[in-house]
Structure formats: C-alpha cells, structure tokens
C-alpha positions as CSV (number, residue, x, y, z in Angstrom):
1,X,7.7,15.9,-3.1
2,X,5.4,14.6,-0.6
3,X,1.6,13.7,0.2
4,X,0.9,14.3,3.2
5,X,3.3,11.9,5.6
6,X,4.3,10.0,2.9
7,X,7.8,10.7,0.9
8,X,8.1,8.6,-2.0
9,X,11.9,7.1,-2.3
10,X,14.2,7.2,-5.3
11,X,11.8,10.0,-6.7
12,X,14.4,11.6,-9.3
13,X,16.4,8.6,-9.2
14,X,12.9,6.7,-10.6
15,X,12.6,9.2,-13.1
16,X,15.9,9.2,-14.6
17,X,15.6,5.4,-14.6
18,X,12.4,5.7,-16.9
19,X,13.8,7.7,-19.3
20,X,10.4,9.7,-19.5
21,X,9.3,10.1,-23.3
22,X,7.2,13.6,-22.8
23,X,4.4,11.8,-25.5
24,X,4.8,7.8,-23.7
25,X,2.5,5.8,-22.1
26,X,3.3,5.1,-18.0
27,X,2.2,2.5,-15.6
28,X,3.1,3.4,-11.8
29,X,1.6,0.1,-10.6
30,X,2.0,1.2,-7.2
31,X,0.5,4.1,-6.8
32,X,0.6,4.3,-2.3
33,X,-0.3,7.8,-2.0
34,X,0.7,9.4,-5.5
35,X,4.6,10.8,-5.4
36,X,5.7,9.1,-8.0
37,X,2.7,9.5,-10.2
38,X,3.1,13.0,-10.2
39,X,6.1,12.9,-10.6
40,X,5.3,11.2,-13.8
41,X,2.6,13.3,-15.0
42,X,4.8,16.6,-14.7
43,X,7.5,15.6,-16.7
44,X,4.7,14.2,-20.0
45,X,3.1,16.3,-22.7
46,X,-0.4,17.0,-23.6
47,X,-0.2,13.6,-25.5
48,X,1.3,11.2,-22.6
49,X,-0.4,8.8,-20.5
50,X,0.0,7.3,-16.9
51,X,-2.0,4.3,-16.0
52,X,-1.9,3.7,-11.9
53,X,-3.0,0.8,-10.0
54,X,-3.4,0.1,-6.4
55,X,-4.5,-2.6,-4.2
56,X,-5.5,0.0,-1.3
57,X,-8.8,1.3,-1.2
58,X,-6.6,4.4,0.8
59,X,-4.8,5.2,-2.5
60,X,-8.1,5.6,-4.8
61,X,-8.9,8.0,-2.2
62,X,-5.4,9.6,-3.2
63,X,-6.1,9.2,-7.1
64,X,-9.3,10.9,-7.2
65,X,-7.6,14.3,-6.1
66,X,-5.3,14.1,-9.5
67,X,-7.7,15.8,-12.2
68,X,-6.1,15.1,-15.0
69,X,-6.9,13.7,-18.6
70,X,-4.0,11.8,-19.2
71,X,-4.3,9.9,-15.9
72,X,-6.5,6.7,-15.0
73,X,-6.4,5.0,-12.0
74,X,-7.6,1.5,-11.3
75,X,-8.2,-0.5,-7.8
76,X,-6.1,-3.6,-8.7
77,X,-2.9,-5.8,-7.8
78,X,0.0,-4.9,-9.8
79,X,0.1,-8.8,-11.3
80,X,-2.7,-7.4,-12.8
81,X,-1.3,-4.8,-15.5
82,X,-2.1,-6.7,-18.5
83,X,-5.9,-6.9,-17.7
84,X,-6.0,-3.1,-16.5
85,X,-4.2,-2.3,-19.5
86,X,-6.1,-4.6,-22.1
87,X,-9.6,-3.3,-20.0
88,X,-8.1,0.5,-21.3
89,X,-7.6,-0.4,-25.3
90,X,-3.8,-0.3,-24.4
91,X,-1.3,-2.8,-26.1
92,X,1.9,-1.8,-24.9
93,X,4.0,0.9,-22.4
94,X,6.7,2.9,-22.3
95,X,7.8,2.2,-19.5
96,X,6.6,1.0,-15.8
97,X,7.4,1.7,-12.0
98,X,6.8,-0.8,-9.2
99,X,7.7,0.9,-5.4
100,X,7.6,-1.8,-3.6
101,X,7.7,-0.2,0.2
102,X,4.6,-0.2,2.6
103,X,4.1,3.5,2.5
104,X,4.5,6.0,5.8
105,X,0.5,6.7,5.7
106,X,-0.2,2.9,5.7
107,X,2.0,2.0,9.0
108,X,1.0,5.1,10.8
109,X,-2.1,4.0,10.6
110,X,-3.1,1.6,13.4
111,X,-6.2,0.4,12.1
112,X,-4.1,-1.5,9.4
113,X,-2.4,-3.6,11.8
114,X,0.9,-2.9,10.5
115,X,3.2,-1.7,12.8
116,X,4.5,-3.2,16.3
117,X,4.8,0.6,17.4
118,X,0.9,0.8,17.6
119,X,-1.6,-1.1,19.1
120,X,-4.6,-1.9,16.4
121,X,-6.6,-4.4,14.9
122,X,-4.4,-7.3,13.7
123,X,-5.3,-7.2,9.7
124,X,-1.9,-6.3,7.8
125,X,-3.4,-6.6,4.0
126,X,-3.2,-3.9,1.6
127,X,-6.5,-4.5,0.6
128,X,-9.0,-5.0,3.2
129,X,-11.9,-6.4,1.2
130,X,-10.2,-9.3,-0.1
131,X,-8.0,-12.3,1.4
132,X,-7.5,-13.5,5.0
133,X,-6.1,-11.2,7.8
134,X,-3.1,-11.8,10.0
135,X,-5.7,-12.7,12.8
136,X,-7.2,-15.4,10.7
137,X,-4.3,-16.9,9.4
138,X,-2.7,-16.9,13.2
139,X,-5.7,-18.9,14.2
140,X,-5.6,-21.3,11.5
141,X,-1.8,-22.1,10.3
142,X,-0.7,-24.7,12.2
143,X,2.7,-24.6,14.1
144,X,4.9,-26.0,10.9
145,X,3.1,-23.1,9.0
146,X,3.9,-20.3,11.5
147,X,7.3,-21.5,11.5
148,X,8.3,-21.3,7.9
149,X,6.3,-18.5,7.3
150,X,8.7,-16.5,9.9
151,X,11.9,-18.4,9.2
152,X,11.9,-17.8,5.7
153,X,9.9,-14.0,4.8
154,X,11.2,-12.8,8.2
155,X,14.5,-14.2,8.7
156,X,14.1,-15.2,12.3
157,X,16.2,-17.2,13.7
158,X,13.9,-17.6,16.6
159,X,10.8,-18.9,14.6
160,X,10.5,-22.0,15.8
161,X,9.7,-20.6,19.4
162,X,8.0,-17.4,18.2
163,X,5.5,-20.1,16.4
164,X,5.2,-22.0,19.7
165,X,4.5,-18.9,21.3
166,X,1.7,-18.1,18.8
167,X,0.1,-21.2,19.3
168,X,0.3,-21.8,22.8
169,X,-1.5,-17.9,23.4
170,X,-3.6,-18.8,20.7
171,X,-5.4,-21.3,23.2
172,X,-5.9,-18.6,25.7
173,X,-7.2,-15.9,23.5
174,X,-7.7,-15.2,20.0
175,X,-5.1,-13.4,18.9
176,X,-6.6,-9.8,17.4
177,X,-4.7,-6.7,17.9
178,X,-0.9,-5.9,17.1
179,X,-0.5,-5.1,20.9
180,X,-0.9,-8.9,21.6
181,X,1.3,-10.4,19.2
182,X,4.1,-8.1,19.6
183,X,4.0,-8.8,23.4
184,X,4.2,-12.9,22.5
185,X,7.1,-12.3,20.1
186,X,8.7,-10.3,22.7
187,X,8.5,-12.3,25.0
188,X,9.5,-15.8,23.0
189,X,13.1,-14.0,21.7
190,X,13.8,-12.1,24.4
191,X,15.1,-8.5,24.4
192,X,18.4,-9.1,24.7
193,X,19.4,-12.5,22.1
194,X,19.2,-10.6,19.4
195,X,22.3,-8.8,18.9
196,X,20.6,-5.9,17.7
197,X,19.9,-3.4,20.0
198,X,18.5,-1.1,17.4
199,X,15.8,-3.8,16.0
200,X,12.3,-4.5,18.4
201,X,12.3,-8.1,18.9
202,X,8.9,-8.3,16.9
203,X,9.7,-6.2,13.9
204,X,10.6,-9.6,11.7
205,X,7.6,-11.5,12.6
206,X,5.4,-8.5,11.8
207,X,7.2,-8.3,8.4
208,X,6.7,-12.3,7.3
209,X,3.2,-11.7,8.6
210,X,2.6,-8.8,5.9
211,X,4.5,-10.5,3.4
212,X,2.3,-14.0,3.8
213,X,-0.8,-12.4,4.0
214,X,-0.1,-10.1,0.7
215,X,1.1,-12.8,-1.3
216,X,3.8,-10.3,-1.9
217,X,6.4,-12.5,-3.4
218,X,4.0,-14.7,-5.2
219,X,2.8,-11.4,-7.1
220,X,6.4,-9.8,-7.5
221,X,7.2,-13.5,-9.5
222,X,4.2,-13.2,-11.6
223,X,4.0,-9.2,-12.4
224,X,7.6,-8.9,-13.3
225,X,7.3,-11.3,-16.7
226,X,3.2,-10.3,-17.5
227,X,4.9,-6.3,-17.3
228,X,8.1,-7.2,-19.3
229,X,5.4,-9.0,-22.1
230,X,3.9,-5.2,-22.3
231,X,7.0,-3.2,-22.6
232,X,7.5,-1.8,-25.8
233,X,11.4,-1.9,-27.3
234,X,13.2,0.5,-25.0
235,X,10.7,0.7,-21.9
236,X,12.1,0.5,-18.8
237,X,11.4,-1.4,-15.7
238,X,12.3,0.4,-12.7
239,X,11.6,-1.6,-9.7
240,X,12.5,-0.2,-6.0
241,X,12.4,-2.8,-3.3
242,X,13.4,-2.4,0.3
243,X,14.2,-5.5,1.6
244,X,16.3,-8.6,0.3
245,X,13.7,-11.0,-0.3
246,X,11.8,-8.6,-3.1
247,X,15.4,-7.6,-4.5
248,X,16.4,-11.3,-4.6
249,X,13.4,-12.2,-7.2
250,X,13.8,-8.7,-9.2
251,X,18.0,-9.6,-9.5
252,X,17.1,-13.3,-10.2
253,X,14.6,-11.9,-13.0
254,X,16.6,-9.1,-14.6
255,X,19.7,-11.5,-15.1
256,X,17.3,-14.3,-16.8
257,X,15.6,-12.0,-18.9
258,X,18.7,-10.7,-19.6
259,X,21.3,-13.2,-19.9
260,X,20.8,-16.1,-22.9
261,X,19.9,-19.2,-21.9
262,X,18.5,-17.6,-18.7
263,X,21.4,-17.5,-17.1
264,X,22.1,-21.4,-16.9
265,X,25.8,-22.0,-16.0
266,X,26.0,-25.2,-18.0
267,X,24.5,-24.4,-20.7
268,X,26.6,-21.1,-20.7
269,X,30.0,-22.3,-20.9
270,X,28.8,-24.2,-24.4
271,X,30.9,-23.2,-27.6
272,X,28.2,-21.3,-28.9
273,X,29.5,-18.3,-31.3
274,X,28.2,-14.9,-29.8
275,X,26.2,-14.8,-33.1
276,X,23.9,-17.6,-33.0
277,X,22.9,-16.9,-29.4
278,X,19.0,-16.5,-28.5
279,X,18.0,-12.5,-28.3
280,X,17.2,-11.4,-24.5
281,X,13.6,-9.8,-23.2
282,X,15.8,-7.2,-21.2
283,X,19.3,-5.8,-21.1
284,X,19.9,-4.4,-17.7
285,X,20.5,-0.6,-17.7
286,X,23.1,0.3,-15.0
287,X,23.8,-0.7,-11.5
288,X,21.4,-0.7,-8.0
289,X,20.9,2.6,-6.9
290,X,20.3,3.5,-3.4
291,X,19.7,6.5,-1.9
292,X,22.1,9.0,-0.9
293,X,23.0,9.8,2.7
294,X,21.2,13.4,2.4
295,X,17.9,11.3,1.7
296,X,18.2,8.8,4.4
297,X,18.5,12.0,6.4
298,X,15.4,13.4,5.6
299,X,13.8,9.9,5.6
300,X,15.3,6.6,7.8
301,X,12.5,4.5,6.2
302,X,14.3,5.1,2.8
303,X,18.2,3.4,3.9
304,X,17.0,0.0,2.8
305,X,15.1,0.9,-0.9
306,X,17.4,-0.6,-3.9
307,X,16.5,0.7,-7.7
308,X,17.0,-1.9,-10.4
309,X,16.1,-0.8,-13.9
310,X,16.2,-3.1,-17.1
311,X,15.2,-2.4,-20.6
312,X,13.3,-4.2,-23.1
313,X,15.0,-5.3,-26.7
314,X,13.1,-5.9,-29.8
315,X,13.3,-9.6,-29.2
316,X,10.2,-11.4,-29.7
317,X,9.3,-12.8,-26.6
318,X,9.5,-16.6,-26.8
319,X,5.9,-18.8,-27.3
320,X,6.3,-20.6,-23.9
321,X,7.4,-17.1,-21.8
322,X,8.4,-16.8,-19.0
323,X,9.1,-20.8,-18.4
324,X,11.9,-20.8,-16.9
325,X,11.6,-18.5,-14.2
326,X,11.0,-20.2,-10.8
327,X,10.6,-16.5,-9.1
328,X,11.5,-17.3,-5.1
C-alpha cells in the first residue's frame, strides 16, 4: 500500500505487531502520509477507533482525504498523545504505532530542506510553523554546539572540522539553502576519508541537523512512557525506528519497563524470591523485526527500519512513573 511516493515500512509486520482488536481504539501517532492508518482502519469494525497525529501540516493535507467516522486526526507532536486523547473524551488505547522514518514525500521535497540530493531552502523541521530552522540554528550555535550536535546525532567522526567549516562560511554568507551546506561538509571530510564509497560525505551532518532541530530524541524519551501510561492491559506498542540512535532509547525503554527494578544490575542479582518482585509496565512481545530482502527490494529507504513491540500488564503503574528512565 502506498500514497502517492510514499510506502509505509513494516506495513503487515506493524499490523501483526498490534494485534488489531476489530472493536479497539488506535493511535498511529505518526501519521506521514497515511499507510499505516489505513491499514488500521481496514482491518476495525463499525465500532473501532483510530486517533492520528502529526506534526506536518503536509499530512493534515493527507488526513482530510480519509472520510471516515471512526477516524480523527489531530496536528500535534506525538509526546503529545495524552492531551489529544484527554482533548477526545478518551482514557485509554488499545494499542499505538509510532513510524519513526522521515517519509519519501517529505525528502523529495526540496522546499523542506531535507535532503543533500536537492538544493532548497535550509529549514529541515517537520513542522514549519513552530521552532528554529537549520539556518537559524547554523547561525547561532556556536562552534562547541555544532560539534556535539554532529558528533553525537550524526556519528561523524569528522565533526570537529565539519563545525569549523560551518562557522568559518558562516562569516562569508549566511548559510540558507541545502546546496551550501552540503558543499561545506563536502569539502571539510573530503570525498575520499570516509571509507564509504556508498555514503555522500554530507548525509550524517544533514541527519544530526534534522534530529537537533526536531527535538527528535527528546520527544521519543518523553512519548514512549506518557503512551505506555495510556495503554490498556494488552495494548501493544509497536515502534519502527530506522536508525540506532531512536532504536537505542526504544530498547533502553522496553527492557526498563519490562524488566523489575528497571533493569538495574545490582539491584538484580539481590536474593529476591521471583514472587515478591515489583509487576512490570510492559512485557516485550517477540524479537526486532526487519524487513525482508523482497521489501528492501521494492524500497532501499526501508533496509535500516527495526520493529520493536511490547505489551502492557495489568500492573498499576507506579505513583512517581516513569522516574527512572534517563531516555538518551
């Protein structure tokens, strides 16, 4: 199933993983440009329910062509489920899907400033009515700033000169389209230091970039407990992430939700008899799935996704949740 350009990843294997309940309540809480929503909606009843929420103005375009009573969509950052949901009358879900890719439609598309491959305005958020662009924060972050933001969401191993770079064009010219800043990057690691013929020399830069400017790890730490509060006993969390910094925090969350004490080693090895150890939030459901050669196939983008699904107990979540969790 596609829409338009766009083929959403792990579709049946996102399906399976949410054990669809034909009369349950749904959040897709990334809705890109509606695969997986419909997906959704096609395998409830007259009496299900899919909420959808998306930070791009792009996808409420997308919504508003799904006419159908059991859907709502709302404009909104996926850390922000519990007000959507509480705004809608609705207590708890059945089950949730977080996709966690920058969908085909959104890199095409030059004037998002996504993509090294064409030359656009350099913006790179997912919402372009709220927060600071790529431009403005390359004008402002000072050289320490540029460095760790490249370092550590891009892993470059050049980012100390890449941030020189940055700063020392920045003096000749505001830095503004994609075309520019791939040309600096370029240019500071050098074609041939990689190692990796296959990779352009700018393509982690671009991806801290988009990562600093979306806050997208800072929201993955904070959706992933406010979504686990919502689930009702037996919902599932499917979360598909494609690329090891987002699939670091959802492993790291999945095993302390899952594992008593949250997973402390010391406190692990106490003698503690199996009985009187606290209930988990989540018991993980299977392993990572990744897609199958025949889908890579069809789509390259998909050869780095990774599915994690977990399921919620009847535990009663503790007063002070999620303490505990440090997220990145």
């Amino acid at each position: 199933m596609a829409d338009g350009a766009h083929v959403p990843v792990l579709l049946h294997e996102a399906l399976d993983a949410l054990a669809i309940d034909p009369a349950g309540t749904y959040v897709d809480a990334t809705f890109g440009r509606g695969g997986h929503s419909r997906a959704i909606l096609a395998a409830l009843g007259p009496r299900g329910r899919l909420v959808a929420l998306d930070r791009d103005p792009a996808a409420s375009a997308a919504a508003a062509a799904i006419a159908d009573p059991r859907f709502v969509f709302r404009h909104a950052w996926f850390a922000d489920v519990p007000a959507v949901l509480a705004s809608l009358g609705i207590a708890s879900v059945d089950g949730a899907l977080l996709d966690l890719g920058v969908s085909s439609a959104q890199i095409d598309d030059a004037t998002r400033g996504f993509s090294f491959r064409f030359d656009g305005p350099l913006d790179m958020r997912m919402d372009p009515t709220r927060g600071e662009s790529a431009a403005e924060f390359l004008a402002r972050a000072d050289v320490r700033e540029l460095t760790e933001v490249i370092r550590d969401y891009g892993a470059e191993r050049f980012a100390p000169s890449v941030a020189r770079a940055i700063a020392a064009a920045r003096t000749r010219a505001p830095l503004a389209s994609t075309a520019q800043l791939a040309a600096v990057v370029r240019q500071a690691v050098g074609a041939r230091t990689r190692g990796d013929w296959r990779q352009d020399p700018a393509a982690r830069t671009f991806q801290a970039l988009r990562i600093a400017v979306n806050r997208e790890l800072d929201q993955l730490s904070t959706a992933l407990p406010r979504i686990t509060a919502l689930l009702a006993p037996g919902g599932r969390l499917a979360v598909i992430s494609f690329h090891s910094l987002e699939d670091r925090i959802v492993k790291r969350f999945f095993a302390w939700a899952s594992t008593p004490f949250g997973g402390d080693a010391t406190l692990a090895r106490l003698a503690v008899a199996e009985a009187s150890l606290p209930r988990t939030a989540l018991e993980r459901v299977g392993r990572a799935v990744k897609p199958a050669a025949a889908e890579i196939a069809r789509n390259p983008r998909a050869r780095s996704a990774v599915l994690r699904v977990a399921a919620r107990t009847d535990a009663p979540l503790p007063a002070d949740w999620p303490r505990g969790f440090s997220g990145t």
